[in-house]
N, C-alpha and C positions, 0 to 999 in steps of 0.2 A: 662437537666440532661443527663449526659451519657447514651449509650445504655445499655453498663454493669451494673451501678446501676438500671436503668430501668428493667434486665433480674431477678439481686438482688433481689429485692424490689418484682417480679412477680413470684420468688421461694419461699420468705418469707409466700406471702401470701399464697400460698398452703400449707407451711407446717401450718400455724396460722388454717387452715379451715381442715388439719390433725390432732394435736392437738383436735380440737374441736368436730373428728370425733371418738375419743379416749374416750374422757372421756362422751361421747352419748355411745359407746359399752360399756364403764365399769358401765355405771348408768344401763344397761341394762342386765348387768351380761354375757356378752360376754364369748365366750370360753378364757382362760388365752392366749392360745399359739396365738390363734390369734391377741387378745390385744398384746401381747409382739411382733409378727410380724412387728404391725402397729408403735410401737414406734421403731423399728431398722430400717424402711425406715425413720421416722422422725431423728432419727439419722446422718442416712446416706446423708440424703438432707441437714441436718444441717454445717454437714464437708465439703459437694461441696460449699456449700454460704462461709463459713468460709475460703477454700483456692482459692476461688475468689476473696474476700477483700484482704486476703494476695497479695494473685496475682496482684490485681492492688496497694497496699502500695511499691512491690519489685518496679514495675515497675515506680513508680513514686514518692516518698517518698524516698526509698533507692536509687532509680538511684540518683536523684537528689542532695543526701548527696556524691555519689562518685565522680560524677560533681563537686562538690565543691570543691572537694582535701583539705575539711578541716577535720582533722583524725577524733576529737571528735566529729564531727554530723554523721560521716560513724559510728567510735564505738556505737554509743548512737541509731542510727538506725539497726544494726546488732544485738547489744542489745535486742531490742526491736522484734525483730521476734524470736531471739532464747528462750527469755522469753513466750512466745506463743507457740512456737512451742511445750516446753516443758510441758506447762498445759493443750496440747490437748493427754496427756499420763494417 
């Protein structure tokens, strides 16, 4: 496995054991604001994994489609990131 999925995979799990350190402060009636703290880091680590995948689909998926110089797999791969890109709004 790559080292970037490996890095992936070793953000994930932090955020999974965030998450589980969330709903530990709200069974325990936490202050709000700090609850609402801890989910806007879980957020924020959510966006870095997410434009790493990007990152690595540009660099290998979409190169790969422009390599081809076949238009409808570049369209259908540009496609496909600006469909993302728009539902992280």
């Amino acid at each position: 496995m790559p080292s970037k999925h490996e890095a992936q995979l070793k953000r994930l799990n932090r955020i999974e054991g965030q998450v589980r350190g969330i709903r530990k402060m709200i069974e325990e009636g936490r202050y709000c604001v700090d609850v609402a703290q801890q989910i806007k880091a879980i957020r924020s680590a959510l966006k870095e994994v997410g434009l790493s995948v990007l990152d690595g689909h540009l660099r290998t998926c979409v190169a790969d489609a422009v390599r081809s110089r076949k238009q409808n797999q570049i369209d259908e791969k540009i496609g496909e990131v600006v469909t993302l890109v728009r539902s992280w709004e």
